[in-house]
N, C-alpha and C positions, 0 to 999 in steps of 0.2 A: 749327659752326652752333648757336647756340640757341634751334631751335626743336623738337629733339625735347623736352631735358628741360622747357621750356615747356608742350609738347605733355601728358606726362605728369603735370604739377598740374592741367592745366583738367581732364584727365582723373578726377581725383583727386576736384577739388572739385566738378565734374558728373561722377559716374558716368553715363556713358551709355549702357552696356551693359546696367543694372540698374535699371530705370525705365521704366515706360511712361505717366507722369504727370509734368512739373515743374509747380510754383507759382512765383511770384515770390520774387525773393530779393534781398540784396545785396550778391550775391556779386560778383569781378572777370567784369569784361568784362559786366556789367549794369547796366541804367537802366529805370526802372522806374517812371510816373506819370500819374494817372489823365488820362480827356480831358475831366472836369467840369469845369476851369478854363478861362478867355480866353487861359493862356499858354502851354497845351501847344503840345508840339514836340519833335522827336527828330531827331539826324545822328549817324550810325556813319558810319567812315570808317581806313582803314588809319593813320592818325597822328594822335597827340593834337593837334601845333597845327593841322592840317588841321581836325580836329573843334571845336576851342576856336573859331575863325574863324570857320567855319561856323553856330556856336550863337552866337557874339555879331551875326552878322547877322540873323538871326533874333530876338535882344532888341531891336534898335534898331529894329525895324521892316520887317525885310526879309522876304520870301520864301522858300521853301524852295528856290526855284531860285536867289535870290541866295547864299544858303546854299551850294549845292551849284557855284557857279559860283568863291567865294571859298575854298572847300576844294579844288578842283582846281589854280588856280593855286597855292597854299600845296602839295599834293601834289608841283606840278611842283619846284618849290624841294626840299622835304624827302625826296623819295622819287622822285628825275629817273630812277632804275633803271626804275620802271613807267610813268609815263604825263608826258604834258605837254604843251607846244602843239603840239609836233612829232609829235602825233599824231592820232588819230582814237578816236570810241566811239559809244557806242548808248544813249537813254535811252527808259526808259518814263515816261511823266508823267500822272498823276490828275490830274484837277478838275473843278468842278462838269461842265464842259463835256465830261464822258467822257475814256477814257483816248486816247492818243496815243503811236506812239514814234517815235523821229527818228533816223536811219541820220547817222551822220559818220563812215560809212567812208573810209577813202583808198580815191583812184583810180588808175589806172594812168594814165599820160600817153598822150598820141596819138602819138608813138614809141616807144610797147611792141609787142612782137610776140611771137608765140603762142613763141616757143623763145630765149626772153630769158634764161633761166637756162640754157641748152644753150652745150656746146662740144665741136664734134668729135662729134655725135651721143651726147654722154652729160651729162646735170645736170652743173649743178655740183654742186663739195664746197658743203655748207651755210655753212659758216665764212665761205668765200671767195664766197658769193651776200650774205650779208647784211652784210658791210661794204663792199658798191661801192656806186655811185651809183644801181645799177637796181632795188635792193631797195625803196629811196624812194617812195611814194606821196604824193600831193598832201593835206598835215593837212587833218582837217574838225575837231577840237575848238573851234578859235576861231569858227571858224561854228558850230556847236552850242553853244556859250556866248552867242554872238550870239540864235540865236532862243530859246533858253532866257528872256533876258532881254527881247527886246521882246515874248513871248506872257505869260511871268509874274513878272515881276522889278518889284520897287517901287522900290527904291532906283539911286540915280546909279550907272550905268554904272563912274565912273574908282574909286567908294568898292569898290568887287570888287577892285580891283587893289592897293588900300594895303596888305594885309596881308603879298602875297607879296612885292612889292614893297619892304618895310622889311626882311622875310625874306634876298631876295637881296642888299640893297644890304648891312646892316647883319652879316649873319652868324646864323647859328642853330650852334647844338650838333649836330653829326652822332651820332645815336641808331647801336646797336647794330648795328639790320640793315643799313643802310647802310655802316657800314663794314666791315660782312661781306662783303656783297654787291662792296663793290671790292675786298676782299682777294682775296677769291675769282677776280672777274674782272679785275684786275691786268693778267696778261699777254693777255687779247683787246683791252683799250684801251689796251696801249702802242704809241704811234704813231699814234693818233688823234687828232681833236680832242680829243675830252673829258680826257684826257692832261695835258693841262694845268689845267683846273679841278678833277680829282677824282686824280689821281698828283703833285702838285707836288713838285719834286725828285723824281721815278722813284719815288715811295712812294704807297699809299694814302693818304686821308685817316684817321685815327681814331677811333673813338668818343669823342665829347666836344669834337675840337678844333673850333673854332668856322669855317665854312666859308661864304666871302662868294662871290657872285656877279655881278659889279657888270655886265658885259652882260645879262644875265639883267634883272636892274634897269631898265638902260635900255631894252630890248624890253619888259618890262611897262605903263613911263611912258608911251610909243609907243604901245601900243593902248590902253592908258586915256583919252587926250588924243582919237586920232584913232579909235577903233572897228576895228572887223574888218579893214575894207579896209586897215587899216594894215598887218597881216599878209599881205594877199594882192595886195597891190598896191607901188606904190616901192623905197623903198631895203635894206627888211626882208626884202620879196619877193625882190631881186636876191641878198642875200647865200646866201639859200636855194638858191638856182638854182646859185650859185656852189659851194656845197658838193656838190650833187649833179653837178655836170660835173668833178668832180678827176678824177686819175688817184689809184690805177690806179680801172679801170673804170668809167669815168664813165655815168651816165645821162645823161634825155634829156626831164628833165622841166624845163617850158619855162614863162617867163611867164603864156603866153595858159593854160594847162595849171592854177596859182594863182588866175588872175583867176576861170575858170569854174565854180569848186569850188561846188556848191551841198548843203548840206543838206536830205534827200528824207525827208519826212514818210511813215511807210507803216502801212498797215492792221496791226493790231495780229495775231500768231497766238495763239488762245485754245483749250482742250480742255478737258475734264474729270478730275477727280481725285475720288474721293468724291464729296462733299457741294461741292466746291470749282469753283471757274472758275480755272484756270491759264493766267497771260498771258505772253504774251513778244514776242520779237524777231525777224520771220521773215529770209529772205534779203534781204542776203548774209550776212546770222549763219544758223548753223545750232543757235544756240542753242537756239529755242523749241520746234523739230520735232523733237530729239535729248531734248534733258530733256522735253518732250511723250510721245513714244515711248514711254520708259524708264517714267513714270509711267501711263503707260493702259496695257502691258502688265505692270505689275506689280500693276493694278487687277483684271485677269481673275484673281487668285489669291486665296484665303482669309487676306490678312495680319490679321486679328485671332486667330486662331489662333496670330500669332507675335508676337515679343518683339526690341527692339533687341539682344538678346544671343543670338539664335537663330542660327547658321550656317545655317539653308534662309531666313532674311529675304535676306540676303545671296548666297547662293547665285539667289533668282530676282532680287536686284539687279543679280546679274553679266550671269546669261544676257539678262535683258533689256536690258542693254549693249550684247551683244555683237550682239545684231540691230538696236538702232537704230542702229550706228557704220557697220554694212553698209550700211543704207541711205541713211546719212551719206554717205558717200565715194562713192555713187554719185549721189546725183542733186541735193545741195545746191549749189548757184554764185548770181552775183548775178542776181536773177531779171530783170535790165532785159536780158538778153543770152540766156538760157538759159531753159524753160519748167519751172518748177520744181512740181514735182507734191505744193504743199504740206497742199492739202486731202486729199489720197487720203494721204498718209503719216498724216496723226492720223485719217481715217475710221476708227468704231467697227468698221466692218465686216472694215477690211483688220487694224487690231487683233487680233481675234478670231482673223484666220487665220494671222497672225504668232504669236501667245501657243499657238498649237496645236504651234508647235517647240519649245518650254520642255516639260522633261522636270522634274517639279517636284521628282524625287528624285535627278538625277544632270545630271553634267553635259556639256555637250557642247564638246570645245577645239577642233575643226577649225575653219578657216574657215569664217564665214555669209556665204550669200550674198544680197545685196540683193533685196527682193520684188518684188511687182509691183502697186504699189500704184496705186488710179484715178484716173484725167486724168494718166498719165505720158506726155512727150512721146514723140512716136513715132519719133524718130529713136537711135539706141543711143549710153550715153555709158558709157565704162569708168572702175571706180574709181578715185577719187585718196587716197591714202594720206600724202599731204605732211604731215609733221609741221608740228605747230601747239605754239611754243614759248611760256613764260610769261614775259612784260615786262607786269603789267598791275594795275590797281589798281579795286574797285569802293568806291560809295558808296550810302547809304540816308537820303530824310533826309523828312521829315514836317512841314508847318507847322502854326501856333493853325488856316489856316481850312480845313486838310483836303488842300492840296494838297502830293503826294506824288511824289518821284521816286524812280525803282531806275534809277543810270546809272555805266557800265562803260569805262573808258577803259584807251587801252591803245598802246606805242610798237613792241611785238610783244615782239621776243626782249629780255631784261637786258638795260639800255642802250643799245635800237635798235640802229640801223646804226654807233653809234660818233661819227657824223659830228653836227658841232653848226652854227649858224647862229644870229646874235645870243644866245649863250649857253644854247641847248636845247640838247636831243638829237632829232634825225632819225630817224625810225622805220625800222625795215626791214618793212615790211606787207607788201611787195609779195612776199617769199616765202614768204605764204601762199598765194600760189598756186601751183599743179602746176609741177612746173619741168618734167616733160613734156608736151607737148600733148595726145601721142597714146598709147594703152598698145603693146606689141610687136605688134599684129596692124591700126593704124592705127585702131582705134577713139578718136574724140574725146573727151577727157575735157571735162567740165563746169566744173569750173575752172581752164582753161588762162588765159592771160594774154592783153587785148584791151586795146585804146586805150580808156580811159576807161571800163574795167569794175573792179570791185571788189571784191575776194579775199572766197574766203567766209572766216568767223571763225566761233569757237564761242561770242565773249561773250555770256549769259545773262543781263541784267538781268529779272527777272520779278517781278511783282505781282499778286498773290492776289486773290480775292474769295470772299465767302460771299452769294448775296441781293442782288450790285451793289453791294456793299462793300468796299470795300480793308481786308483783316483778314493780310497780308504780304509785307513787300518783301525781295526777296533779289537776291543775286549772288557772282558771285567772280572774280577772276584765276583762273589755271593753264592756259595754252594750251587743247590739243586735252580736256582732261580737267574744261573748266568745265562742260558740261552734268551730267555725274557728281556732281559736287560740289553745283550747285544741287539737281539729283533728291534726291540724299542728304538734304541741309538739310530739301525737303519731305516726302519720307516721314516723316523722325522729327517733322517737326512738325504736318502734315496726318494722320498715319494713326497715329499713336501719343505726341500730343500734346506733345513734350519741347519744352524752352524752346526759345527762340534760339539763349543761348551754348550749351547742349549738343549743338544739332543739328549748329552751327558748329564743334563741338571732337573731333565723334566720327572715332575712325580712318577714313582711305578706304577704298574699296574702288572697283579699276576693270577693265574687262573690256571696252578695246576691238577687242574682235573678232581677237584677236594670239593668241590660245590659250592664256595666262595670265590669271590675274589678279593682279594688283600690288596689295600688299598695304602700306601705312604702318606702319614698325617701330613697334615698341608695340603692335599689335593685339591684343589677346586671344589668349593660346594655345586656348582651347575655339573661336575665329572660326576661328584657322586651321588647326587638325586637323578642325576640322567642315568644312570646306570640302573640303579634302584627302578624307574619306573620305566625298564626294560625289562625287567625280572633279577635281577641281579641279587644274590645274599652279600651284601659286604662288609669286611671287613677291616681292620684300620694293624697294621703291620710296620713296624720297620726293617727300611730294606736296603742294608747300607753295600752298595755297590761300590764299583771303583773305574766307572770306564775312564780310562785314554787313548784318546780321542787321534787320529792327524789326518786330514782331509785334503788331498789336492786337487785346487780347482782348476778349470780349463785352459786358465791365464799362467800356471803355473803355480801362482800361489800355494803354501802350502799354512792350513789353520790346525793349534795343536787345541783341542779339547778338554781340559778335567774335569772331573767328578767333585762337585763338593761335598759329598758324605766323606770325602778323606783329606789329605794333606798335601797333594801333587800337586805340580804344576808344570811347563811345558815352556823350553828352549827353542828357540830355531835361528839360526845365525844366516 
């Protein structure tokens, strides 16, 4: 892998341990320009040509959503490990007309049933749930590219499509992580579809060799020409269907099941941080109310008294982890199915009584148990602890007239289900949900699996405000561990002002509620003996995120942030 010794230059060149101030700079993984011109604009994005496409739609006249709609498909091409049409995601979108976010979760089809991943009265192996056919949930990205563009997209529809399009037919240069990423996983997709486009002759593909897509090409041409419905209806749709019905263990996800697919506009979840309005993504992400938590109860503590290089900053980052993942697993699901008690989880009040079990000098590793926070429904749901794995890619991008998205897409686990149709990859989303229904005593969990409900997620797309202002857009990949990573990002940049790249590049730190804390090699030995002689069990993890980053400062200025665990980097003209 090289992303630790990556890890350890940003580290190098942003100290971030030793800092409670950046300025602007221009240094790697930074962009950096004032908003007194007609041409500003800004897109971070996990791949250069993702980000180059992104920003030449934006010169010619496009949107930040055409922007963000032409780097996605360019993602799906260059970086098909995390996200693509075969998948689903969550955008936050500014504009004059107020903020907005848009759920393009996958659904479960109307023959799922609550013990779909059960055999013999026990889960499956995870391996063996996420390369069958019932892992599959019904993509919403092309429908969320779809209303993206008829609410804020200026340019022609098929011009979105030519870059990835040239991309898949013509070949690109397979970058490093990528062909890390199939070296690595090799032997999960032998015997796959994908097997053939990314192992030719039983091999990886390699860094550098030039890797064409010519289905892929022709599904782009297909919905360029004909629109959405192309994907969710005829002969694109059929082939879809068809990959989800193979053996072994074919699902059950059915025409009428694609046609229905709607993306569901929903009330934005907003709290306070400081001086700040913190926005996000409510159910079925549990993004907003988890990185929401994590920052209002680390608000009840006196952090100006501490320093990014303090092991008690960290130390109340953990424990208040480890109470909001409690509350996580217990009562987050998609709230169209489930009555999801989102207001009482962020109420100041229930706050307050939550931040009264943080011991602010020691720690505590047993299991938290979930609160009891107001308007919880009255019937009892038992934890769900289903790992939430990382196949996932975000974006941040900024146009000249102020509108702004933070949007998070994602095929779930590396290389979805395996399984491909007109040249994608097939998500496995669908075992983001409980593969039990019930816990041992028949209490109902919350995200069991229902016909035409859909799994909670942790993806965090969130957008800042100061005064009704959008002053930062964030997010990231990493499974069950994106809320963590976005909180991270904003403490160091909300409460002790560090840039983007550095909030972006600092070691993680995570504490969900498992009675360790997982620590990213390279951490500082003074983080992790001070933690340690806090009470701390820890542990040594890697945690390959993907924030991008774009921050605007008071003056205008606008700094784009990346993550060096990946391969992105940041425009702004």
């Amino acid at each position: 892998m090289l992303m630790i010794p990556l890890l350890f230059v940003l580290l190098f060149i942003f100290p971030a341990f030793s800092q409670t101030r950046a300025e602007p700079t221009d240094a790697p993984g930074f962009a950096a320009k004032p908003l007194s011109t007609a041409k500003e604009r800004m897109i971070v994005a996990a791949n250069p040509l993702a980000v180059q496409e992104g920003d030449r739609m934006m010169a010619v006249g496009g949107s930040a959503a055409d922007a963000a709609i032409a780097a996605l498909l360019v993602l799906n091409v260059v970086e098909p490990q995390s996200s693509g049409i075969g998948g689903g995601g969550f955008a936050l979108v500014h504009s004059p007309d107020g903020l907005t976010t848009w759920d393009a979760r996958e659904t479960a089809p109307a023959g799922a049933t609550p013990d779909m991943f059960m055999k013999n009265g026990e889960p499956l192996p995870f391996h063996i749930a996420v390369a069958s056919g019932r892992s599959i949930g019904v993509p919403g990205l092309v429908r969320l590219m779809e209303a993206l563009h008829e609410r804020h997209g200026k340019l022609p529809w098929a011009d979105l499509f030519q870059p990835a399009t040239r991309l898949a037919r013509d070949g690109f240069a397979v970058s490093p992580r990528l062909a890390n990423m199939l070296a690595r996983y090799a032997e999960r997709l032998n015997g796959t579809d994908a097997a053939a486009v990314f192992l030719p002759g039983g091999e990886p593909v390699a860094a550098g060799a030039i890797l064409k897509q010519p289905r892929l090409a022709e599904t782009f041409a297909m919905i360029a020409a004909h629109g959405a419905n192309a994907f969710y209806t005829g002969p694109l749709a059929e082939r879809i269907i068809a990959a989800t019905h193979r053996i072994p263990r074919p699902g059950t996800l059915s025409l009428d099941d694609l046609a229905a697919y709607q993306v569901i506009e929903r009330p934005p979840v907003c709290h306070d941080f400081r001086r700040y309005r913190v926005c996000g993504m409510g159910p079925p992400s549990s993004g907003a109310t988890t990185t929401g938590q994590i920052l209002m109860l680390l608000d009840r503590f006196k952090l100006d008294d501490l320093t990014l290089d303090r092991p008690r900053l960290w130390h109340l980052f953990a424990s208040a982890s480890r109470l909001a993942y409690a509350d996580r697993a217990r009562y987050l699901a998609d709230s169209d199915f489930v009555q999801m008690p989102v207001e009482g989880l962020l109420d100041p009040s229930y706050m307050d009584t939550r931040a009264e079990l943080i011991n602010p000098f020691e720690a505590a590793n047993d299991e938290a148990a979930a609160g009891d926070p107001p308007a919880r429904a009255d019937g009892p749901h038992a934890p769900d602890v289903q790992e939430d794995l990382p196949g996932t890619t975000h974006l941040s991008v900024i146009d000249k007239d102020g509108l702004a998205i933070s949007l998070t897409a994602s095929i779930e686990t590396v290389f979805g289900s395996g399984r491909m149709a007109g040249g994608f990859l097939l998500n496995n989303q669908l075992t983001d949900f409980s593969f039990r229904p019930t816990d041992a005593d028949g209490v109902p969990i919350a995200n069991a699996p229902a016909p035409g409900k859909r799994p909670r997620s942790s993806m965090a797309p969130t957008i800042v405000y100061l005064n009704g202002e959008p002053i930062a857009l964030t997010g990231s990949p990493g499974g069950g561990r994106i809320p963590e990573y976005v909180a991270q990002s904003l403490v160091a940049m909300l409460a002790f002002e560090a840039n983007p790249a550095t909030a972006a590049a600092l070691p993680h730190v995570s504490q969900r509620n498992r009675g360790t804390v997982a620590l990213e090699p390279g951490t500082p030995a003074s983080i992790v003996e001070g933690l340690k002689a806090l009470g701390h069990q820890t542990e040594e993890a890697e945690m390959t995120s993907g924030l991008h980053i774009i921050r605007i400062l008071p003056n205008g200025t606008l700094l784009g942030g990346t993550d060096p665990r990946r391969e992105g980097t940041a425009i702004g003209r």
